[in-house]
N, CA, C and O atoms as CSV, one atom per row, in Angstrom:
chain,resi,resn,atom,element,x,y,z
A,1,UNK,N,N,-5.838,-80.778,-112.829
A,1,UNK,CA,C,-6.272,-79.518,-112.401
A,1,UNK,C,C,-6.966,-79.585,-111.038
A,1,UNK,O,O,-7.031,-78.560,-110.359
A,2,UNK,N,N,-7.496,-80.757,-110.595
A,2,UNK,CA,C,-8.430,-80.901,-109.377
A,2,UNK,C,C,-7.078,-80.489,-108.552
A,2,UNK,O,O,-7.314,-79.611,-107.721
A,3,UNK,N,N,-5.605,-80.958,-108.595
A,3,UNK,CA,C,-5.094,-80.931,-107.180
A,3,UNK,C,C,-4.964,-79.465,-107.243
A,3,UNK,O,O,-4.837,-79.054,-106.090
A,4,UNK,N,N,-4.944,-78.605,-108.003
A,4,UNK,CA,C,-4.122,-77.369,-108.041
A,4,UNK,C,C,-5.597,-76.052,-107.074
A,4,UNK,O,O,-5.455,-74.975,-106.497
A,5,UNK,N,N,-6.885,-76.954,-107.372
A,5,UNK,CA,C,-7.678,-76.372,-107.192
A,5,UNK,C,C,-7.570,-76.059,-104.943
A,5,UNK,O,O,-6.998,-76.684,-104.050
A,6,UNK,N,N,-8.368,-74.933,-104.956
A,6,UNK,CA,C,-8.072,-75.077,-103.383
A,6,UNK,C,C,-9.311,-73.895,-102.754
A,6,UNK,O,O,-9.600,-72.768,-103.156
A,7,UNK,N,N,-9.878,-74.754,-101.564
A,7,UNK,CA,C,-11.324,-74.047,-101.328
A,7,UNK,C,C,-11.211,-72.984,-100.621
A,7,UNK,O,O,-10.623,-73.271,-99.578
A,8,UNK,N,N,-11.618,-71.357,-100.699
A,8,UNK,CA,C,-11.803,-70.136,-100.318
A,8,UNK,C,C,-12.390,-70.056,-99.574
A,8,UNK,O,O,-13.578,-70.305,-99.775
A,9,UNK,N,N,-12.025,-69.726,-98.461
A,9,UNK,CA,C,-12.948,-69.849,-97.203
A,9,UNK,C,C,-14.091,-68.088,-97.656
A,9,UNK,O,O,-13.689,-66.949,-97.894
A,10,UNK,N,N,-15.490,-68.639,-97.600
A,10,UNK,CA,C,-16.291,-67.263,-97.469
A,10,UNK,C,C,-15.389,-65.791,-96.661
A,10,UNK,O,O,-14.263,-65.524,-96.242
A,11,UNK,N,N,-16.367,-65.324,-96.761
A,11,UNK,CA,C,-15.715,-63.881,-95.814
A,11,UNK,C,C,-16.514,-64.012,-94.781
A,11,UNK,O,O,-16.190,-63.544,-93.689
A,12,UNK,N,N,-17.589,-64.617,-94.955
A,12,UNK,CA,C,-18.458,-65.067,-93.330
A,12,UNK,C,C,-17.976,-66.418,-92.795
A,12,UNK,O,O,-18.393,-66.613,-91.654
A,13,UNK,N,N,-17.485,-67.062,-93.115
A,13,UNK,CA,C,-16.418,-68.090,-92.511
A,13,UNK,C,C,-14.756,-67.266,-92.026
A,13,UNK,O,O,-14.106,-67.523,-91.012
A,14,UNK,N,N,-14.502,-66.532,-92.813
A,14,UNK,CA,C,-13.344,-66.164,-92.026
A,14,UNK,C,C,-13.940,-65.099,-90.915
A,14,UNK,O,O,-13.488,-65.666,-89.920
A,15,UNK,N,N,-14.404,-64.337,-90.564
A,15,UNK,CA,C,-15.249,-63.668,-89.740
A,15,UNK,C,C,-15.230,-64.494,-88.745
A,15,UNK,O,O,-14.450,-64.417,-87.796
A,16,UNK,N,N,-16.260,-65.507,-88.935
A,16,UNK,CA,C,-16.420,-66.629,-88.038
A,16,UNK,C,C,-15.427,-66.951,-87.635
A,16,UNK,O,O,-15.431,-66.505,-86.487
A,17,UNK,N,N,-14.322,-67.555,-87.825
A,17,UNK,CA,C,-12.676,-68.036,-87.561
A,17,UNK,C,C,-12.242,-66.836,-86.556
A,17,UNK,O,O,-11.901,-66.915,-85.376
A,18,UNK,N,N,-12.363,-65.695,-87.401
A,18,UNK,CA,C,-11.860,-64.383,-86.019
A,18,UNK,C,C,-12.469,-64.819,-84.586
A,18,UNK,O,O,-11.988,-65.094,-83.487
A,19,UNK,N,N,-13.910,-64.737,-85.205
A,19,UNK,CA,C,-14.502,-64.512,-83.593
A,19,UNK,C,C,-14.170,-65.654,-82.647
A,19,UNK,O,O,-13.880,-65.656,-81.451
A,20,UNK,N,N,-14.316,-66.732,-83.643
A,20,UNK,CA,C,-13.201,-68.049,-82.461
A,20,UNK,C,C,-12.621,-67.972,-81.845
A,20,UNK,O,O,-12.682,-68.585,-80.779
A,21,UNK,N,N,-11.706,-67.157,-82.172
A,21,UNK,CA,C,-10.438,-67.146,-81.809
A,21,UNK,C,C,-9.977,-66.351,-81.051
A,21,UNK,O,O,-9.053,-66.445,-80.244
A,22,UNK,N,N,-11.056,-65.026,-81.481
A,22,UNK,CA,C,-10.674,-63.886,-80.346
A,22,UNK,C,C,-11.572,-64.577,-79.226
A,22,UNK,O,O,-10.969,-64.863,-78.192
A,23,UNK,N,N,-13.053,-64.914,-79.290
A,23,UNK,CA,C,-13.055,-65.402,-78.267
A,23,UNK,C,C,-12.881,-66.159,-77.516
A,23,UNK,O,O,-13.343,-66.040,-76.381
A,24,UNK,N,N,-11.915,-67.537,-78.022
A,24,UNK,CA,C,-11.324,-68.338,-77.445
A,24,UNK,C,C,-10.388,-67.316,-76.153
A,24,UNK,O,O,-10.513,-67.217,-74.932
A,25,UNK,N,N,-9.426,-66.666,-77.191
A,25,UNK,CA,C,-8.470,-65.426,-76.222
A,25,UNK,C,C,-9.120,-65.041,-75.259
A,25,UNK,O,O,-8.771,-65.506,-74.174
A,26,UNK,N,N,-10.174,-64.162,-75.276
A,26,UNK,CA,C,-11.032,-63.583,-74.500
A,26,UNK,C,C,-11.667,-64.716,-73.223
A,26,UNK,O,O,-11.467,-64.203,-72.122
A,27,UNK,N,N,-12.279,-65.927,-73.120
A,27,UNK,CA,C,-12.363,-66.996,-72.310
A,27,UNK,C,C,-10.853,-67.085,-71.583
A,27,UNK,O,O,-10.917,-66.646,-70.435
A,28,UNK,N,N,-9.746,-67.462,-71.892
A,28,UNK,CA,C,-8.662,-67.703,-71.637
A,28,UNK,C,C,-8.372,-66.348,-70.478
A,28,UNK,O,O,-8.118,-66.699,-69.326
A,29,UNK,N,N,-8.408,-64.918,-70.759
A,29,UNK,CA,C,-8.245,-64.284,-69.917
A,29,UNK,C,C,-9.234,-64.013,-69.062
A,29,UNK,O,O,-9.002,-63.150,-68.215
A,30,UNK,N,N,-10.462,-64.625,-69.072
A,30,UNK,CA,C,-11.630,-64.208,-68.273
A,30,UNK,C,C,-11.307,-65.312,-67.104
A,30,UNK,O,O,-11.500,-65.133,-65.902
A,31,UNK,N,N,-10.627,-66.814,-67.883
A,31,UNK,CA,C,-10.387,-67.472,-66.825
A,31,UNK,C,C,-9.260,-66.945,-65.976
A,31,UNK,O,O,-9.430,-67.219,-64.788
A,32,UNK,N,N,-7.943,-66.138,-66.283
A,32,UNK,CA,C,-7.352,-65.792,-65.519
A,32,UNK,C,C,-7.029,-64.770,-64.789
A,32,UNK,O,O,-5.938,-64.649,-64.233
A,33,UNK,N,N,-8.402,-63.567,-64.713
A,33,UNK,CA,C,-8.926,-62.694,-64.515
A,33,UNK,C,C,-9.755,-63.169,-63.067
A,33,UNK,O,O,-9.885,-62.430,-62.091
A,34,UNK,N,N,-10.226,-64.432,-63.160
A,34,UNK,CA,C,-11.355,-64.824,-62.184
A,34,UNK,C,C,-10.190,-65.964,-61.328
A,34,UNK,O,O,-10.677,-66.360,-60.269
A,35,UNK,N,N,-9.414,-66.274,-61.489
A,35,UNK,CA,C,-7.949,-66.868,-60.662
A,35,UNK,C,C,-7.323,-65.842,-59.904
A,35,UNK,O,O,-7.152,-65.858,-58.685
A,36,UNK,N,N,-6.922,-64.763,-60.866
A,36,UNK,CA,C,-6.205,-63.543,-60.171
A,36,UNK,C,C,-7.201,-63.007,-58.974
A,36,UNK,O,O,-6.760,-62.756,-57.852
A,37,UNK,N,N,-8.720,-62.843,-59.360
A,37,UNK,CA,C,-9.628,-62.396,-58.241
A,37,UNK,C,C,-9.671,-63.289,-57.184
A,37,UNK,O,O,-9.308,-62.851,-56.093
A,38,UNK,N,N,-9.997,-64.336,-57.250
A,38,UNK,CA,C,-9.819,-65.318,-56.226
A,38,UNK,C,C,-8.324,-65.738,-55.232
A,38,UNK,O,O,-8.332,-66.456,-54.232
A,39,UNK,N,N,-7.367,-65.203,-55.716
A,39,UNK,CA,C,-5.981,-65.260,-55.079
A,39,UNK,C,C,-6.324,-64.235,-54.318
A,39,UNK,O,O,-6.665,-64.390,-53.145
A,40,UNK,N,N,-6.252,-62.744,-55.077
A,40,UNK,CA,C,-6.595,-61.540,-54.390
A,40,UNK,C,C,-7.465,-61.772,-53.263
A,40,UNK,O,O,-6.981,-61.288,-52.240
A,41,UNK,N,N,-8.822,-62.464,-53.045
A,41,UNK,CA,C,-9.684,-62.743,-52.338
A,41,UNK,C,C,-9.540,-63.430,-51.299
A,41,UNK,O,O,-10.177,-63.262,-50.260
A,42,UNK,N,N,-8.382,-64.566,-51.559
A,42,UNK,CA,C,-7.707,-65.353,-50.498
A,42,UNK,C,C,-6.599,-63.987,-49.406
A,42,UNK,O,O,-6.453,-63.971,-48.184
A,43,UNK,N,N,-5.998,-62.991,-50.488
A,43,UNK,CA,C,-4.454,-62.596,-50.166
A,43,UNK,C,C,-5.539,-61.356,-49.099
A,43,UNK,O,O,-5.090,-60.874,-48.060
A,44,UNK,N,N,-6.804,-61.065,-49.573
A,44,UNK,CA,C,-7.163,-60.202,-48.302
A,44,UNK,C,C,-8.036,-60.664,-47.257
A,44,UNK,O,O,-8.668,-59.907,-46.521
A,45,UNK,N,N,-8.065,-62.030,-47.199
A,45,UNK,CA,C,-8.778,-62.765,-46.392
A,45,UNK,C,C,-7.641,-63.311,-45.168
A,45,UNK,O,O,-7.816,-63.697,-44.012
A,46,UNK,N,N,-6.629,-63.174,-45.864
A,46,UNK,CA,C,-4.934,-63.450,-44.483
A,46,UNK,C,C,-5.106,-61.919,-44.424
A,46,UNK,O,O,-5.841,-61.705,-43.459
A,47,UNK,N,N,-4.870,-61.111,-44.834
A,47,UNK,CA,C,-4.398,-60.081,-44.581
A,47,UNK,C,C,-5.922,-59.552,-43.299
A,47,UNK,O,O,-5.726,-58.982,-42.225
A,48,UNK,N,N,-7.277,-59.946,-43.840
A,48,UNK,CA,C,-7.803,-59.894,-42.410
A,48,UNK,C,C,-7.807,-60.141,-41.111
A,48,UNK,O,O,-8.192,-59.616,-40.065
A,49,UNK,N,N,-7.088,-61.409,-41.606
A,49,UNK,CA,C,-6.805,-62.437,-40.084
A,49,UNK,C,C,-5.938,-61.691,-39.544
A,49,UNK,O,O,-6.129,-61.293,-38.394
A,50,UNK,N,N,-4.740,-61.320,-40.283
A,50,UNK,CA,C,-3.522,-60.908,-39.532
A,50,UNK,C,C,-3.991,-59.837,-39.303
A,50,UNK,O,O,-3.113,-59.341,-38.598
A,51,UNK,N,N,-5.040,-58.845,-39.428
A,51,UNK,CA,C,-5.659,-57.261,-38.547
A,51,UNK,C,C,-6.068,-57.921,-37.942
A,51,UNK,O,O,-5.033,-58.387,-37.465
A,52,UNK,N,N,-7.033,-58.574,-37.366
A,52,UNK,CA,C,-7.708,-58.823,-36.487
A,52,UNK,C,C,-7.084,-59.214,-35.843
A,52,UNK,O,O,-6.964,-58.383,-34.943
A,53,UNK,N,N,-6.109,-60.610,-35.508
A,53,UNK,CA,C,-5.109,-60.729,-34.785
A,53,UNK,C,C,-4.356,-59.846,-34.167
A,53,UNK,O,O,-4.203,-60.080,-32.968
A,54,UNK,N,N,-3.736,-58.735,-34.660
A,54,UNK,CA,C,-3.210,-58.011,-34.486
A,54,UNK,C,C,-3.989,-56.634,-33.180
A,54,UNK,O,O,-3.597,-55.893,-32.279
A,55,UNK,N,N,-5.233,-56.995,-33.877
A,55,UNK,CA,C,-6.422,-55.949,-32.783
A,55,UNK,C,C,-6.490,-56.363,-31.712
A,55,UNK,O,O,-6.538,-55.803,-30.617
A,56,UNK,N,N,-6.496,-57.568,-32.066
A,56,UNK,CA,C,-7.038,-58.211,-29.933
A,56,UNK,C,C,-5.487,-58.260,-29.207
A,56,UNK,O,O,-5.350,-57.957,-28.022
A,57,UNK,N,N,-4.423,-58.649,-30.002
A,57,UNK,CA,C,-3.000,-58.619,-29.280
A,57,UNK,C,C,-3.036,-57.221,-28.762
A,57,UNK,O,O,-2.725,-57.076,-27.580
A,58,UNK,N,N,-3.404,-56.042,-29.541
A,58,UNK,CA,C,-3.020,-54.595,-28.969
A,58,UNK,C,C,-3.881,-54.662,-27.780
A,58,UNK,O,O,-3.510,-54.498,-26.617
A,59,UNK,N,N,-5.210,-54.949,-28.242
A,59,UNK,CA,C,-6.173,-54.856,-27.229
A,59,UNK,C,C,-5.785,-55.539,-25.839
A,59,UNK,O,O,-5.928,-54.942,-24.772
A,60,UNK,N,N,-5.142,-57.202,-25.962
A,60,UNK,CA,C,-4.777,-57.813,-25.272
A,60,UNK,C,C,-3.172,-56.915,-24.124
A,60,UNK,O,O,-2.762,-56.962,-22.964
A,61,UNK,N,N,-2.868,-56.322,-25.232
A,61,UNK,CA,C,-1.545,-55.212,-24.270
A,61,UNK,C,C,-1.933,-54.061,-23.544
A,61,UNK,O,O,-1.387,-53.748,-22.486
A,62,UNK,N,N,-3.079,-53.257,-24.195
A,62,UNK,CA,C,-3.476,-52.100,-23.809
A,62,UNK,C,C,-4.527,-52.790,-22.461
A,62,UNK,O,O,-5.252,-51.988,-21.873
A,63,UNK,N,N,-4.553,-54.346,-22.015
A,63,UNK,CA,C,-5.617,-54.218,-20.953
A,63,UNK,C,C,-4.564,-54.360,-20.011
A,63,UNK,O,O,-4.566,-53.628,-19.021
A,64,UNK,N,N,-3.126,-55.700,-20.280
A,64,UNK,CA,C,-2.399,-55.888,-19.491
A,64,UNK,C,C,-1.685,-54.587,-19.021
A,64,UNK,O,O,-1.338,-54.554,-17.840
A,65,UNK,N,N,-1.420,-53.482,-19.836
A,65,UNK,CA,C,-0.515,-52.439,-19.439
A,65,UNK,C,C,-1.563,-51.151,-18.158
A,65,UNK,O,O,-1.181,-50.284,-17.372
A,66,UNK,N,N,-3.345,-51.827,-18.671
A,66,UNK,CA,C,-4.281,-51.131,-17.642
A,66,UNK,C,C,-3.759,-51.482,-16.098
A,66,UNK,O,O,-3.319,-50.749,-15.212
A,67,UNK,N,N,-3.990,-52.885,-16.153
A,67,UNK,CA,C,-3.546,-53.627,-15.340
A,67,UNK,C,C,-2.472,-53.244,-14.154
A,67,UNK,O,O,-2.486,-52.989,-12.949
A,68,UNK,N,N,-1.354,-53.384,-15.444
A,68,UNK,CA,C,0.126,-53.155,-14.398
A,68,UNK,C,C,-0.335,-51.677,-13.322
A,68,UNK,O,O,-0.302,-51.476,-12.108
A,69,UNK,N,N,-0.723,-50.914,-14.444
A,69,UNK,CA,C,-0.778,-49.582,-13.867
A,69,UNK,C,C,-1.607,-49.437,-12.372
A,69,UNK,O,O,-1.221,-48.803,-11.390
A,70,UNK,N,N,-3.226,-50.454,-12.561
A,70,UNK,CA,C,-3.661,-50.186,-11.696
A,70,UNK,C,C,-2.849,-51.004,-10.286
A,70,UNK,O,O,-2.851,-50.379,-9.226
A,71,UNK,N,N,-2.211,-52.317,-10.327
A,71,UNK,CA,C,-1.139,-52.925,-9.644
A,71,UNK,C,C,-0.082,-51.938,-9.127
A,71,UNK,O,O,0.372,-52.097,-7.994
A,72,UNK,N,N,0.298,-50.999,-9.849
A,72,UNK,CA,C,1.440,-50.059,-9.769
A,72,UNK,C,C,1.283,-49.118,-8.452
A,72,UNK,O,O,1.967,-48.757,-7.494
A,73,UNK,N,N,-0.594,-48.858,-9.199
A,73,UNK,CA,C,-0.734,-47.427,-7.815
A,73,UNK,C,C,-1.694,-48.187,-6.576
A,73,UNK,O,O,-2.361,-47.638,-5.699
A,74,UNK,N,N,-1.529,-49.428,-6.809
A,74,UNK,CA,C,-2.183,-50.404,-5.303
A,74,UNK,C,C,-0.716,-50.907,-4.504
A,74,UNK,O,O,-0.682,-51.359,-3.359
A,75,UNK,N,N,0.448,-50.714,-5.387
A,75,UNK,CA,C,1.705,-50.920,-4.646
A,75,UNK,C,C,1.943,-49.921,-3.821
A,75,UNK,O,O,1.950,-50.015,-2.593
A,76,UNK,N,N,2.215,-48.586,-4.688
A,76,UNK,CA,C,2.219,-47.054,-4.577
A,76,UNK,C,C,1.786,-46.808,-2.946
A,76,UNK,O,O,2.474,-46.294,-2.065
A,77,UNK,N,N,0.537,-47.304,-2.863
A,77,UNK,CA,C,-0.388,-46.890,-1.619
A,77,UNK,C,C,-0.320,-47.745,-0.301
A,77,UNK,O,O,-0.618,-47.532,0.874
A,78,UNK,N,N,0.272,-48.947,-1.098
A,78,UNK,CA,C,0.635,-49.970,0.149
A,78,UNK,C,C,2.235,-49.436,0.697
A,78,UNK,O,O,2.496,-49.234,1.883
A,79,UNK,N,N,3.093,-49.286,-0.303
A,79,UNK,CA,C,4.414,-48.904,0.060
A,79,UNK,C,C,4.242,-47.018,0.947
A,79,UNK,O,O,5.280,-46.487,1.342
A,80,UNK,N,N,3.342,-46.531,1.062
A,80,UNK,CA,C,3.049,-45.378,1.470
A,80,UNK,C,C,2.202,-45.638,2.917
A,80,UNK,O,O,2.714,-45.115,3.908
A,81,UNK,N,N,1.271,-46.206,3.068
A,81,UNK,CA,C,0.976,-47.066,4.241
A,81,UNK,C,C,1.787,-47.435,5.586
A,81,UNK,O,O,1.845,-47.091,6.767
A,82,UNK,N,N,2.558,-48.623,4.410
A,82,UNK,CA,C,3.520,-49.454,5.222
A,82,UNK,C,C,4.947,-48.348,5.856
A,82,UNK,O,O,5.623,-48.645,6.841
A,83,UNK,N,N,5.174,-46.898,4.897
A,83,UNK,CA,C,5.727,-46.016,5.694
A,83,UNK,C,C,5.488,-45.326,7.091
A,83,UNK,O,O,6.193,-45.165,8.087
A,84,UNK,N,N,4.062,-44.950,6.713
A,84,UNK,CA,C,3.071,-44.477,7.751
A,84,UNK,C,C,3.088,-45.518,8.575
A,84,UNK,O,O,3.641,-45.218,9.633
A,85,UNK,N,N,2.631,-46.859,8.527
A,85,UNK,CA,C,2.775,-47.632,9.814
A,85,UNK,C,C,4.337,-47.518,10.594
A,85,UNK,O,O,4.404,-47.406,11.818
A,86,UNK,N,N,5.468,-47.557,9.791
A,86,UNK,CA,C,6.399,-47.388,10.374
A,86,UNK,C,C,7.386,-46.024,11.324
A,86,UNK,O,O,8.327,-45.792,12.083
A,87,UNK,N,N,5.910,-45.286,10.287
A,87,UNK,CA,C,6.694,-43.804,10.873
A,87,UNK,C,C,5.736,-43.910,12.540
A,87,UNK,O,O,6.392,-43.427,13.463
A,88,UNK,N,N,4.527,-44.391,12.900
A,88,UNK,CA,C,3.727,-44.264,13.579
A,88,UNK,C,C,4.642,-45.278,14.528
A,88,UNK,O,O,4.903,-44.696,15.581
A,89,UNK,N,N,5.113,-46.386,14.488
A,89,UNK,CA,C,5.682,-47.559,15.607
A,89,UNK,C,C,6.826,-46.779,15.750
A,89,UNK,O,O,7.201,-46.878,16.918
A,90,UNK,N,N,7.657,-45.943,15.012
A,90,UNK,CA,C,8.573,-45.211,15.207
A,90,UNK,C,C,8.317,-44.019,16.616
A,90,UNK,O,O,9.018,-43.749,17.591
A,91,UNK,N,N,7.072,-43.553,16.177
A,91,UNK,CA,C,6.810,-42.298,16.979
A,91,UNK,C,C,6.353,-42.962,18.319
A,91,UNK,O,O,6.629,-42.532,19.439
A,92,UNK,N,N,5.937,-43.587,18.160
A,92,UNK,CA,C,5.424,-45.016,19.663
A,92,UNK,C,C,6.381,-45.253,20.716
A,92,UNK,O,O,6.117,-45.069,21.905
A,93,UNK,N,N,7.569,-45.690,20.251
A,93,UNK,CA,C,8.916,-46.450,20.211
A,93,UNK,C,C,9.324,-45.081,20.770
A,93,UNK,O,O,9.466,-45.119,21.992
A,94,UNK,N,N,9.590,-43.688,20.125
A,94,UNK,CA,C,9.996,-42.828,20.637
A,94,UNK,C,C,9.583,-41.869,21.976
A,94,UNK,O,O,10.254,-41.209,22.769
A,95,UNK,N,N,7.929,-42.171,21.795
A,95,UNK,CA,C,7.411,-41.790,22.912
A,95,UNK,C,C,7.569,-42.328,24.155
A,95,UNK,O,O,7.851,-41.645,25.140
A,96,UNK,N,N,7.316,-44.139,24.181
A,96,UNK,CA,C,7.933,-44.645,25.256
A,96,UNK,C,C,8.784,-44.237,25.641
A,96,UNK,O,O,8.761,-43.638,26.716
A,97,UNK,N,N,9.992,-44.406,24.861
A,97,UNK,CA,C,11.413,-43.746,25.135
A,97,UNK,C,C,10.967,-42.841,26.088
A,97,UNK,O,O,11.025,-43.300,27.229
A,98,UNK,N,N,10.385,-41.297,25.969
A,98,UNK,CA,C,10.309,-40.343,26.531
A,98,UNK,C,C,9.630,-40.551,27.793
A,98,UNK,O,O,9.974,-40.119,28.893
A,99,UNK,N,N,8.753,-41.173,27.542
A,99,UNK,CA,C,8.265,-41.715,29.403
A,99,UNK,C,C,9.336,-42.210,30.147
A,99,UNK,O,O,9.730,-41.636,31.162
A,100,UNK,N,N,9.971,-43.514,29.595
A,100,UNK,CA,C,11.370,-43.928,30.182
A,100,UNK,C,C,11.692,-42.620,31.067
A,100,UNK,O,O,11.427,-42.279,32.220
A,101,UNK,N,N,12.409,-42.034,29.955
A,101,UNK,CA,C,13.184,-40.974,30.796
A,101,UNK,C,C,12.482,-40.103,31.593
A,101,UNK,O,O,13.080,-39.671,32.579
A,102,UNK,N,N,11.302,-39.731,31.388
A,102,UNK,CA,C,10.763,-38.969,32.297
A,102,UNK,C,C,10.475,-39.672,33.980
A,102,UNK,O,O,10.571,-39.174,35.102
A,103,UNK,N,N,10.147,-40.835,33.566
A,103,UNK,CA,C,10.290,-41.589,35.054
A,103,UNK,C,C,11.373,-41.461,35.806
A,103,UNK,O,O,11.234,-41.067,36.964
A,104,UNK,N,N,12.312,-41.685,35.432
A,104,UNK,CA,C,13.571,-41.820,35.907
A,104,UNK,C,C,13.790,-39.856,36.677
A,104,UNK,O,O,13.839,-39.475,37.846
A,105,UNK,N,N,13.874,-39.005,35.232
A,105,UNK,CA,C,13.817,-38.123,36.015
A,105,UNK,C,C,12.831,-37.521,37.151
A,105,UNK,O,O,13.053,-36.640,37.982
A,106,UNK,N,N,11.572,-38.355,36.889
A,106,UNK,CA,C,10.464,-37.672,38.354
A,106,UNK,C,C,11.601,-39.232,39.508
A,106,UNK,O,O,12.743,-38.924,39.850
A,107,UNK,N,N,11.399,-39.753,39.651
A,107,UNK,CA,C,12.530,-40.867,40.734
A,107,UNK,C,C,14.052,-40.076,41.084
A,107,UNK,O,O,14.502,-40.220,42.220
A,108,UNK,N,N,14.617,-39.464,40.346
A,108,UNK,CA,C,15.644,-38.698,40.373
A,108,UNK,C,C,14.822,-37.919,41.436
A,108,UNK,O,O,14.617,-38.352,42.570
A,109,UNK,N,N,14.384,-36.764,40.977
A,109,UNK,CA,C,13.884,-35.675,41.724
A,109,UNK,C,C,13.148,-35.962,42.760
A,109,UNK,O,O,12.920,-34.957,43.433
A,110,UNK,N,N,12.696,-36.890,43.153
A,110,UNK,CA,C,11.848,-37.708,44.827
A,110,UNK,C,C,12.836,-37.755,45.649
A,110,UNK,O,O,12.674,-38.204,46.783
């Protein structure tokens, strides 16, 4: 009769057994709850880098494109200049001219 016999776990031992177990479960997802946060924590810590990166490159375009512009209208003013000087050696060039001929015609008329 001893083998047939077999020990009943209390109802505060099986209780106990639950809570094991659920909280074994419960540990198990707290650990992968606090993995998932820490990935997340990594995945917005690139995702900072790559804004910030991204800020000074714009920043870095929006100074070069200042740049060109102000280059653009220092060309602008030189190529407008360098007309004016030419329209002026032009008008020079033409005026001589006109003395030329006026000599000739006061020598004509003597």
């Amino acid at each position: 009769m001893g083998k047939h016999l077999r020990v009943v776990p209390s109802k505060l031992g099986t209780i106990r057994q639950d809570f094991e177990r659920r909280n074994s479960e419960l540990e198990k997802k707290i650990e992968q709850m606090e993995e998932e946060k820490m990935n997340l924590r990594l995945d917005m810590d690139v995702q900072n880098l790559e804004t910030e990166k991204l800020r000074k490159g714009k920043n870095k375009a929006e100074g070069d494109l200042d740049s060109l512009k102000t280059d653009y209208k220092k060309l602008r003013f030189s190529m407008k200049t360098v007309e004016l000087e030419k329209t002026s050696e032009k008008r020079c060039q033409e005026i001589q001219e006109e003395k030329i001929k006026a000599d000739r015609w006061e020598r004509k008329l003597q």
